[in-house]
C-alpha positions as CSV (number, residue, x, y, z in Angstrom):
1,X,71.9,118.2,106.3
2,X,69.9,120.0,109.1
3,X,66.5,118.5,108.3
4,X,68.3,115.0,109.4
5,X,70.3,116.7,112.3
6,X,67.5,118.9,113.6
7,X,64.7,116.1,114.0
8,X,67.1,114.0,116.1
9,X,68.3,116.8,118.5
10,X,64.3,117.5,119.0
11,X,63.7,113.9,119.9
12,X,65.9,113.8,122.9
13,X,63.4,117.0,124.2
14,X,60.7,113.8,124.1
15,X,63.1,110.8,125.5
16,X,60.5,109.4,127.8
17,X,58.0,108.6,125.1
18,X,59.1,105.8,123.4
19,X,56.5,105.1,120.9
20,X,56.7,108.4,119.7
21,X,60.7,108.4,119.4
22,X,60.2,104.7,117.4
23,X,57.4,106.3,114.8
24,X,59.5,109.4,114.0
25,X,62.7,107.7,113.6
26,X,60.9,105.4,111.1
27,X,59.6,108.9,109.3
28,X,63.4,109.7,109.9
29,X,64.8,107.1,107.7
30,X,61.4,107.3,104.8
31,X,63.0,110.8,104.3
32,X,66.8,109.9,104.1
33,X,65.6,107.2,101.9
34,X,63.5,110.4,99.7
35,X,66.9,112.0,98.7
36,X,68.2,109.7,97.3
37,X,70.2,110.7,94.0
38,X,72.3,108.6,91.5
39,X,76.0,110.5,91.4
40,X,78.9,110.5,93.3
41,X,79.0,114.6,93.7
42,X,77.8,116.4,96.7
43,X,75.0,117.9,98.0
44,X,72.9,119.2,101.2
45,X,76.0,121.4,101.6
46,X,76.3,124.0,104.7
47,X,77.9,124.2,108.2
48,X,80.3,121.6,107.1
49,X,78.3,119.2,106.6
50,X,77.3,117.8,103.2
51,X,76.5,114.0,101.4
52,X,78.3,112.0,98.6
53,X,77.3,108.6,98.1
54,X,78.7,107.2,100.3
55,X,78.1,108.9,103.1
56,X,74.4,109.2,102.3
57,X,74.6,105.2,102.6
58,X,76.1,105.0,105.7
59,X,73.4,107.9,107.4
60,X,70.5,106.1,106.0
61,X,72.4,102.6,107.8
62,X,72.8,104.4,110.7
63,X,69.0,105.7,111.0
64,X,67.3,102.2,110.3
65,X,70.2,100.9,112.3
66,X,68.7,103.2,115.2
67,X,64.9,103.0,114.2
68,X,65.7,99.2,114.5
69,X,67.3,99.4,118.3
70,X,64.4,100.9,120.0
71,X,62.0,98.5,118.8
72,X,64.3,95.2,119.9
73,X,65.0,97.1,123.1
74,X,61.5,96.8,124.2
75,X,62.7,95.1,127.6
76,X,63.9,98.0,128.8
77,X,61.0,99.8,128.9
78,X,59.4,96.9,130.0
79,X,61.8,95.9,133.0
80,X,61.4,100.3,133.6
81,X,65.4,99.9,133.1
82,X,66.1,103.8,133.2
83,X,64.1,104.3,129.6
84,X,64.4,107.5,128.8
85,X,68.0,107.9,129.5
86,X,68.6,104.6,127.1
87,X,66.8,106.4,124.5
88,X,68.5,109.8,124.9
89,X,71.8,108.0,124.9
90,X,70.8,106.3,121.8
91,X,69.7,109.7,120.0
92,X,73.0,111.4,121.2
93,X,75.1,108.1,119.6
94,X,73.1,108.5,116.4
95,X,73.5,112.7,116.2
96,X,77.4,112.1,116.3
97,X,77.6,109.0,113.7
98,X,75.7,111.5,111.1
99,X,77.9,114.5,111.9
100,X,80.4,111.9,111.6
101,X,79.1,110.5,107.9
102,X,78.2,114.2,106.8
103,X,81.6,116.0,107.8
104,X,83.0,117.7,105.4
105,X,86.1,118.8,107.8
106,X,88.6,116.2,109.1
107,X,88.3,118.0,112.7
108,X,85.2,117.8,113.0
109,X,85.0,114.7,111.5
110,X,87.3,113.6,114.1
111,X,85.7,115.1,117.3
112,X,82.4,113.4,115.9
113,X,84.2,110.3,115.4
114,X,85.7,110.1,119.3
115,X,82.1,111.3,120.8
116,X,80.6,108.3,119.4
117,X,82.7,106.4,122.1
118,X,81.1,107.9,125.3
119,X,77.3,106.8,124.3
120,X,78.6,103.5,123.2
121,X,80.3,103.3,126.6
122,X,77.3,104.2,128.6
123,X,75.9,101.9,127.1
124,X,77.8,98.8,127.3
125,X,78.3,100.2,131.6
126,X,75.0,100.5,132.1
127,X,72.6,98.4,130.5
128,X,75.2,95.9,129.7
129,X,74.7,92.2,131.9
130,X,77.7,90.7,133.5
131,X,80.6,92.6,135.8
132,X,83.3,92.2,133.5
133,X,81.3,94.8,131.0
134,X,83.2,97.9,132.9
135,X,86.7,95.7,131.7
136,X,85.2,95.7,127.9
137,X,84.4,99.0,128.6
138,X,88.5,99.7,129.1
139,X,89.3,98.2,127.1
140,X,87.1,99.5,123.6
141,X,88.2,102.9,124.9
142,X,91.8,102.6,125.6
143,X,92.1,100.7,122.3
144,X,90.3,103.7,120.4
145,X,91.6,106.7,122.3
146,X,95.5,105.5,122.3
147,X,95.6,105.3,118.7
148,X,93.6,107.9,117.5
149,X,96.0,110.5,119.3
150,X,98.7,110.3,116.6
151,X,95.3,110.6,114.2
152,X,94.8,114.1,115.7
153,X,98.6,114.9,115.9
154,X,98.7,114.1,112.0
155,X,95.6,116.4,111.1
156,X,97.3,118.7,112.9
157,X,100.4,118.6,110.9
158,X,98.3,118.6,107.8
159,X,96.5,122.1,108.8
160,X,99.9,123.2,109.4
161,X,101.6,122.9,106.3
162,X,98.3,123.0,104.3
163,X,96.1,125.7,106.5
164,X,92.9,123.7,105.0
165,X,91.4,120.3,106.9
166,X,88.6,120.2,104.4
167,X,88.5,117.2,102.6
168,X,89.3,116.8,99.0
169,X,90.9,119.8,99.1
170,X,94.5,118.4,101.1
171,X,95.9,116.4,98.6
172,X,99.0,114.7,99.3
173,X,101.2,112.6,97.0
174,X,104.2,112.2,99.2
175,X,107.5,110.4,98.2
176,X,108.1,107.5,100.5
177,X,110.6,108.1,103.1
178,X,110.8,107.0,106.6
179,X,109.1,109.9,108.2
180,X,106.1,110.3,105.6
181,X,105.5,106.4,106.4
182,X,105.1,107.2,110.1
183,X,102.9,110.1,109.1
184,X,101.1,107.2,107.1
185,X,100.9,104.8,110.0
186,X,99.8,107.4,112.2
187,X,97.0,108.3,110.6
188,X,95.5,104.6,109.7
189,X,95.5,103.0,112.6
190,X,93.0,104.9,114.3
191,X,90.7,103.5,111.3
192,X,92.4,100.3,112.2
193,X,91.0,99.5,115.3
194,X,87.7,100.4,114.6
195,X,87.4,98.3,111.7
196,X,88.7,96.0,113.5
197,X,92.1,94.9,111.8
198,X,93.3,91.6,113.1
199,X,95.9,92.0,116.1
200,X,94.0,94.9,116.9
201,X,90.5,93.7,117.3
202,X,90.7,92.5,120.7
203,X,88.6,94.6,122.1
204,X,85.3,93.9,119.5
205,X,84.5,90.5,121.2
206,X,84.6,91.7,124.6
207,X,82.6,94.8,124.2
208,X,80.0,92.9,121.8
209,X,79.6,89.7,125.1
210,X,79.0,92.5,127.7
211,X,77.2,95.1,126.0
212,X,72.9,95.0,125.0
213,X,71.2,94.1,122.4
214,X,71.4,97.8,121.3
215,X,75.0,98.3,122.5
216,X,75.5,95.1,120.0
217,X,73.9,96.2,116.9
218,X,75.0,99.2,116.9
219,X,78.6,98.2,117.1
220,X,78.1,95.8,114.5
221,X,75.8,97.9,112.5
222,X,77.3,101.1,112.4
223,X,80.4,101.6,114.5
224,X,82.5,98.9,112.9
225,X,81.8,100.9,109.2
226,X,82.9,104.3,111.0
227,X,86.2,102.8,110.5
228,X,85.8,101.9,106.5
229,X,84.6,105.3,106.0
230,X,87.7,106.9,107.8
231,X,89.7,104.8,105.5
232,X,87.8,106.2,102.6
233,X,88.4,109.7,103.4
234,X,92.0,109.5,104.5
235,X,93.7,107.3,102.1
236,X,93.4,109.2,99.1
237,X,95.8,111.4,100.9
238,X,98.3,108.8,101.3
239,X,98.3,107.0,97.7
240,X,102.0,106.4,96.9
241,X,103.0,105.7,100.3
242,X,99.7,103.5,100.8
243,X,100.1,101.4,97.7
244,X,103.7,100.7,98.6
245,X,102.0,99.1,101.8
246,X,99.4,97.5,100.3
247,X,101.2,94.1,100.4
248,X,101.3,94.1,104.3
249,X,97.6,95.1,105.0
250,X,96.4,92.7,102.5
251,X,98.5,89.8,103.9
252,X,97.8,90.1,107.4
253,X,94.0,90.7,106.8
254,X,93.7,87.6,104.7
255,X,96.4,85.5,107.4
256,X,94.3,86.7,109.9
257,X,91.1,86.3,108.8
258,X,91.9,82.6,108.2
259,X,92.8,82.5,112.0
260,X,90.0,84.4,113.2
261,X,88.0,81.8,111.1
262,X,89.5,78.8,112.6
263,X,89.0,80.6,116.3
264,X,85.1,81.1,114.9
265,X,84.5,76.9,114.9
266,X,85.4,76.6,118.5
267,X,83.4,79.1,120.2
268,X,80.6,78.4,122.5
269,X,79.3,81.7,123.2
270,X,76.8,82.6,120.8
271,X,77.3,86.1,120.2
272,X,81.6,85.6,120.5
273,X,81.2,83.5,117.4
274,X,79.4,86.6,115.5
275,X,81.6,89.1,116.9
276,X,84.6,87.1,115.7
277,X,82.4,86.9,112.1
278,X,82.3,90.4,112.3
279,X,86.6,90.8,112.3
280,X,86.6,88.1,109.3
281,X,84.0,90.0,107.2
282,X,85.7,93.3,108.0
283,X,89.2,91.7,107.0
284,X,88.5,91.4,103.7
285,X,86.5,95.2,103.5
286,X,90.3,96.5,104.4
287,X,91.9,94.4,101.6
288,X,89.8,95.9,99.0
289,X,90.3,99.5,100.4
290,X,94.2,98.9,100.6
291,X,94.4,97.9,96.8
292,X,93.4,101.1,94.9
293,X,90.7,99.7,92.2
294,X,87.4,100.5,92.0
295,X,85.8,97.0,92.5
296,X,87.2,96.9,95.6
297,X,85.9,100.2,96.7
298,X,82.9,99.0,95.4
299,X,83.1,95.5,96.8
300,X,83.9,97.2,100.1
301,X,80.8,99.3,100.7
302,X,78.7,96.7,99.6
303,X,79.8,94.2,101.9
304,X,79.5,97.0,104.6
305,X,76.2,97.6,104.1
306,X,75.3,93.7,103.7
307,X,77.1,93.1,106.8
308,X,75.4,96.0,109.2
309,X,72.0,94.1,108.3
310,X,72.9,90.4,108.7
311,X,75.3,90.9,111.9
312,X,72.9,93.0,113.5
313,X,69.9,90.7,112.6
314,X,72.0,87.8,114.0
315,X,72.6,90.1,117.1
316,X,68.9,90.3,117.7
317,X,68.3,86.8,117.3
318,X,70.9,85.9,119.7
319,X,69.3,88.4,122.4
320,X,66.1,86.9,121.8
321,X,67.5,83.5,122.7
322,X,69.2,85.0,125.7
323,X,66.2,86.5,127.0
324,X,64.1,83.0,126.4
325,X,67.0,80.5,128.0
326,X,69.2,83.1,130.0
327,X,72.2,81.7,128.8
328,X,74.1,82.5,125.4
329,X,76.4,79.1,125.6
330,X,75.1,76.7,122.8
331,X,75.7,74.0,124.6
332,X,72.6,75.1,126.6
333,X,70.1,76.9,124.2
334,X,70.5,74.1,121.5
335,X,67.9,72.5,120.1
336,X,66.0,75.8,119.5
337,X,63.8,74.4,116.3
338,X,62.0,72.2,118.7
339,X,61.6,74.9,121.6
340,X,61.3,78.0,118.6
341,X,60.0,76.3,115.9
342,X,59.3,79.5,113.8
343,X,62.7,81.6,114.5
344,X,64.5,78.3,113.1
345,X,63.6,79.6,109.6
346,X,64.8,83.6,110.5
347,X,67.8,81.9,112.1
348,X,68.5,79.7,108.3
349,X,68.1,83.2,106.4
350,X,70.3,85.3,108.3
351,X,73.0,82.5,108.8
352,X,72.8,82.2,104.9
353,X,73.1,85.6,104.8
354,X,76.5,85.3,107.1
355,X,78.1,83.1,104.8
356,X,77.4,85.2,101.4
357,X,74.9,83.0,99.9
358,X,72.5,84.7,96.9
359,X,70.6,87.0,97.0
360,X,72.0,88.6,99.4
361,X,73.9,92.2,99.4
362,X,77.4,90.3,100.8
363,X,77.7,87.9,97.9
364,X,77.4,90.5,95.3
365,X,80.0,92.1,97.4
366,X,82.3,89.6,98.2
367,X,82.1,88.7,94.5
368,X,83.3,92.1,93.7
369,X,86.2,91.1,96.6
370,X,87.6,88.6,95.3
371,X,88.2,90.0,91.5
372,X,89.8,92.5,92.7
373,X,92.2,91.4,94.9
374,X,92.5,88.1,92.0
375,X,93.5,91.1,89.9
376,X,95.8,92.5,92.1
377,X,97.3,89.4,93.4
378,X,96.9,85.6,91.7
379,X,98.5,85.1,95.3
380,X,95.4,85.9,97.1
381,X,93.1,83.1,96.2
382,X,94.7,81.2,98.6
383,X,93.7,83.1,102.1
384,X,90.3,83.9,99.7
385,X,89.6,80.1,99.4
386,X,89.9,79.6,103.2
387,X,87.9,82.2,103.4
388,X,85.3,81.2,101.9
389,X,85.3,77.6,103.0
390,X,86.0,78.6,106.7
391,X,83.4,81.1,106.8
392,X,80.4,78.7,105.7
393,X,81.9,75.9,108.2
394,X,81.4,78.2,111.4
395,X,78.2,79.6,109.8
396,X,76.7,76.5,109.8
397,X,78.5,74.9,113.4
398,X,76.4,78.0,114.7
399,X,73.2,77.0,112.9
400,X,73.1,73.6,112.8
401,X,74.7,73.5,116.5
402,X,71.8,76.2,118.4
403,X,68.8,74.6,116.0
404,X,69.2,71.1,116.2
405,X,69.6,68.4,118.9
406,X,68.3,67.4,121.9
407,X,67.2,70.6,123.9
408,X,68.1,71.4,127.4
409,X,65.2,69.4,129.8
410,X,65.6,72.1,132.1
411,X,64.0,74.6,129.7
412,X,59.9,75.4,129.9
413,X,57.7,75.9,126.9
414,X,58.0,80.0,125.8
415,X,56.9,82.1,123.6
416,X,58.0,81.1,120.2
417,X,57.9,85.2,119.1
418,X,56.4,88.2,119.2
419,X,55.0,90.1,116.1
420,X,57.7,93.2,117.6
421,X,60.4,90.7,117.3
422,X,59.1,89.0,114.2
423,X,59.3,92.3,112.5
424,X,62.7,93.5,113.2
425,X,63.6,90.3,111.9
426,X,61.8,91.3,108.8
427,X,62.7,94.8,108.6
428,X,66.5,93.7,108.7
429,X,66.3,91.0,105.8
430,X,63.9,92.7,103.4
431,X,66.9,95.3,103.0
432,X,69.7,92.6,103.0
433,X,68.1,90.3,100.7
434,X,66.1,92.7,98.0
435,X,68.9,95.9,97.3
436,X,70.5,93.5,95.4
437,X,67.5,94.0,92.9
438,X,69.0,97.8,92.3
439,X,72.3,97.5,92.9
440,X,73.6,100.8,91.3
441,X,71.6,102.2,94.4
442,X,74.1,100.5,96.8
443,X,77.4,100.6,94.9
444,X,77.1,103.7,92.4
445,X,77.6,101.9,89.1
């Protein structure tokens, strides 16, 4: 795991030189993507640290996530917007996600887990645009801290009566009683928020409005799936107790997805409506984790993956507009086919994307979704139906709503794009669109 560690820790020695930072994190992800292997057992083991499949996923997300970042945030460098601390905040934020996917220790996993917080909040505070960012701020880290302090309290506990916090090697089956369910509790809902769960994903829209470009896709890209992967590693722990609670997560995810859904067709702030995506995509990654099968495992890191690519490619396509027009309403920048005439196609292949159309990664996943929960549950195709339907209604409000119509007259002919943002664009959908070619890469068939 060092060869990925070590590279990133000497980058931050050469923060001020961006094009050098951009090129090696590119080299960075080539050799994650150069190990890959095709079994679910571990390796790259010391200090640790060590991959399984799905952690190697999420580290090679989090690197092109990264490598991806510095090229859209061009502007800062441009605008001489304190550069080389933005990029040395960046490499710190991506050091603690892969200590954070690599862990092989729930303490350290956990330290890893709440240092990713601080970059994320530098971030959002100081390259963020409007005053009320210091309130997001708050508010994504009073949500996080206050309920991952019973998280820490209940791997505490664990070392206690087990005097071992690796993981894989704690295994609990406990009996459910009142006081191994608030061991449970405690213990999820730090995961909880940071998937976001509906009722607890307040905070994800405000942090997404206020924070950067880079503040924005890495929330969406990476962040959000730090959550999922807790999940992963924790529940196993928990599985008599957590199937006997199945029926409540998978309820209120699906009831509030629906909600979130309807709250999606009446939003006029651009990137509000793909934050508020975000909680609905997420909604039904926590059903499939809750239900114990291995489709919806499956289904789940799929739609993960899918999702880090098209949400953040949306993210970048929504900054670009923001940067053109200077306003992110869509009651102002509509009409953007006539004034962007060649992002109107980038903007139809990520919103098709958004809405899990083939052959992207989030059909195959939601596909996967929904037979597993139909399995579980005849019940469930219900909220999965509304789902569906509401999902490719606010999907295309967004798209048909910024591309067509009558653009603002108080806007000036622009710059249609730049090859820099042209191939970020690129380098998000080839991913998205052609893994589903090998998808035993992706899922671990």
């Amino acid at each position: 795991m060092l060869k990925f560690l070590l590279p990133v820790v000497l980058l931050m020695k050469f923060k001020d030189d961006w094009k050098l930072v951009q090129v090696n994190l590119g080299l960075l992800s080539f050799l994650v993507g150069l190990s890959c292997f095709h079994n679910m057992y571990m390796c790259n083991l010391g200090f640790s640290l060590g991959m399984d499949y799905i952690s190697y996923i999420m580290i090679y997300l989090s690197i092109w996530i990264m490598f991806l970042i510095i090229i859209s945030s061009e502007r800062v460098k441009f605008m001489k917007n304190f550069c080389g601390m933005f990029v040395l905040v960046n490499l710190i934020l991506l050091f603690s996600l892969l200590v954070a996917f690599s862990s092989l220790n729930y303490l350290l996993f956990y330290i890893s887990f709440e240092m990713s917080l601080i970059p994320t909040l530098i971030l959002i505070l100081g390259w963020g645009y409007q005053p009320e960012r210091i309130q997001a701020g708050v508010y994504m880290l009073f949500y996080t801290l206050a309920l991952s302090l019973p998280l820490l309290a209940s791997l505490l506990y664990i070392y206690m009566s087990e005097y071992s916090l690796t993981m894989m090697l704690s295994n609990f089956i406990l009996d459910l009683s009142w006081v191994n369910s608030l061991w449970y509790f405690s213990s999820v809902t730090a995961f909880l928020v940071k998937l976001p769960m509906y009722m607890f994903h307040l905070w994800l829209p405000k942090a997404h409005v206020e924070a950067p470009v880079a503040g924005s896709m890495i929330l969406a890209g990476v962040l959000l799936k730090l959550g999922g992967y807790g999940l992963i590693r924790v529940l196993f722990m928990f599985q008599k107790i957590s199937l006997n609670f199945s029926w409540l997560w998978v309820s209120v995810s699906l009831v509030g997805g629906v909600v979130i859904s309807m709250l999606c067709l009446r939003q006029v702030d651009m990137k509000s409506l793909i934050a508020y995506s975000s909680v609905v995509h997420m909604s039904m990654v926590l059903c499939g984790l809750m239900i114990f099968s291995w489709w919806g495992l499956m289904g789940a890191v799929v739609v993960m993956v899918g999702h880090g690519l098209c949400s953040s490619g949306l993210f970048c396509l929504a900054n670009m507009v923001y940067e053109r027009v200077s306003s992110r309403s869509l009651l102002v920048s509509k009409g953007l086919l006539n004034f962007m005439p060649s992002m109107g196609l980038w903007w139809f292949l990520f919103s098709v994307g958004n809405m899990a159309a083939p052959p992207t990664l989030n059909l195959f996943g939601e596909i996967n979704l929904i037979i597993s929960l139909m399995s579980w549950s005849t019940l469930t195709i219900l909220g999965l139906m509304f789902l569906s339907f509401f999902s490719a209604a606010y999907t295309l409000y967004m798209y048909s709503l910024s591309q067509h119509g009558i653009f603002l007259n108080t806007l000036y002919s622009c710059s249609s794009g730049k090859v820099r943002e042209y191939l970020v664009l690129f380098l998000h959908w080839f991913p998205l669109n052609v893994l589903i070619l090998n998808l035993n890469l992706v899922s671990g068939i």
